[in-house]
C-alpha positions as MATLAB code, in Angstrom:
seq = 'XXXXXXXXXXXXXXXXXXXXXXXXXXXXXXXXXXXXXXXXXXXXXXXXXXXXXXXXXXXXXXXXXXXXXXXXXXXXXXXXXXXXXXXXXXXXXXXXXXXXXXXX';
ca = [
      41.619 -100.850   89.091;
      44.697 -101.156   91.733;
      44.370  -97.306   92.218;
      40.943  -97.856   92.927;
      40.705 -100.672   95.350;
      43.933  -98.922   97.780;
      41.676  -95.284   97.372;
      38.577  -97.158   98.820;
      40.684  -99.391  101.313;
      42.273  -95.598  102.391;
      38.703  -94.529  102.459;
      37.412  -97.233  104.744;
      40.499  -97.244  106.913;
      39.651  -93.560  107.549;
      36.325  -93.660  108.277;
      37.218  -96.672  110.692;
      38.871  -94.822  112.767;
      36.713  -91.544  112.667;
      34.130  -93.792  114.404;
      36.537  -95.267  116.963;
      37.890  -91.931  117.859;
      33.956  -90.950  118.253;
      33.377  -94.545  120.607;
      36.679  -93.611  122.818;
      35.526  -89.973  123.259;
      31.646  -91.058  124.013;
      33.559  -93.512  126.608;
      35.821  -91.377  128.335;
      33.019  -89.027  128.475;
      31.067  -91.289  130.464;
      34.319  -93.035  132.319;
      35.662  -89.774  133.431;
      32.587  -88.081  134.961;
      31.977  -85.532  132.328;
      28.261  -86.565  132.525;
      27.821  -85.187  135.453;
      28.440  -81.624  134.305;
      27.718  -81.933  131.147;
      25.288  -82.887  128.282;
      25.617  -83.191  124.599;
      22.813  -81.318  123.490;
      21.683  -79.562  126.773;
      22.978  -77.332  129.453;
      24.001  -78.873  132.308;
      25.929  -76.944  135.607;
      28.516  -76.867  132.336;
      27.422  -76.097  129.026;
      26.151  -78.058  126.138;
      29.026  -79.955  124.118;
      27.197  -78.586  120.894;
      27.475  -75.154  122.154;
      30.862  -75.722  122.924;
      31.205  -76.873  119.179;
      30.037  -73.873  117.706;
      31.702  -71.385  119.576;
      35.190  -72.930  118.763;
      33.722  -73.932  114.871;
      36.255  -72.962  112.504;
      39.159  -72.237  115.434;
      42.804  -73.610  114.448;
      43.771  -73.587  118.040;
      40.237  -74.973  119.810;
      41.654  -78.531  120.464;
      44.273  -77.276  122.345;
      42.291  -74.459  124.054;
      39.804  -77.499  124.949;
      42.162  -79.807  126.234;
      43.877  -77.000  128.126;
      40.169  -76.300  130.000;
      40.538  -80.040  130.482;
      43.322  -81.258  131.991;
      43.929  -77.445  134.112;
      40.160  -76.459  134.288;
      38.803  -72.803  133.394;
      36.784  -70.140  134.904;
      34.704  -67.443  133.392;
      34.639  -69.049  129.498;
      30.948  -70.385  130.325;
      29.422  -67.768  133.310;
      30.728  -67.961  137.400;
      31.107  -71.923  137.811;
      34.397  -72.690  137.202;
      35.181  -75.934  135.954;
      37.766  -77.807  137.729;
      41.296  -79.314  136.350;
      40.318  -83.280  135.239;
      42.363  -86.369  136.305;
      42.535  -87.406  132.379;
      46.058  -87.788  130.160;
      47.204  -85.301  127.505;
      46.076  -88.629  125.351;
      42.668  -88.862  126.743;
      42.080  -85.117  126.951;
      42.831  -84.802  123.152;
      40.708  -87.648  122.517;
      37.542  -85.919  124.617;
      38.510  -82.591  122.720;
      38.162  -84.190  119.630;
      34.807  -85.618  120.192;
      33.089  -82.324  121.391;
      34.196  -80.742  118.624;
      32.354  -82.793  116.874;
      29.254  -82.335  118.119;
      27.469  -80.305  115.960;
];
């Protein structure tokens, strides 16, 4: 019964802070002008955070390659608009990396 109750209190705590990490990343998207560029489901001048999901689906590396486009900006990934370097931590860029990812 003991193993039961810590494997569900595990299980909560998990799922706890899945959806915080999802609330931070939904507010730094709006906080750090993401919105502007971009849209979850939708092409913007930037393209759609669920698009961005699936092309780096199943990539070891894509939270780095993300947060690298990020915080030094990237030109050529997504047609001729580059996207410009963001004034966002290593912290918050993971945490915005995390969040498109997953948008699926």
């Amino acid at each position: 019964m003991k193993k039961i109750v810590v494997s569900l209190l595990a299980l909560g705590g998990a799922l706890a802070l899945q959806s915080a990490m999802a609330e931070d990343g939904e507010a730094l998207y709006k906080a750090k002008g993401c919105v502007a560029c971009h849209n979850v489901d939708t092409k913007l001048v930037g393209p759609a955070y669920k698009d961005v999901a699936a092309k780096y689906a199943g990539q070891g590396d894509a939270v780095t390659t993300l947060v690298n486009s990020i915080t030094k900006g990237s030109q050529g990934k997504w047609g001729p608009i580059p996207m410009p370097p963001n004034a966002v931590t290593e912290a918050e860029a993971k945490t915005l990396a995390e969040w498109v990812l997953s948008k699926k």
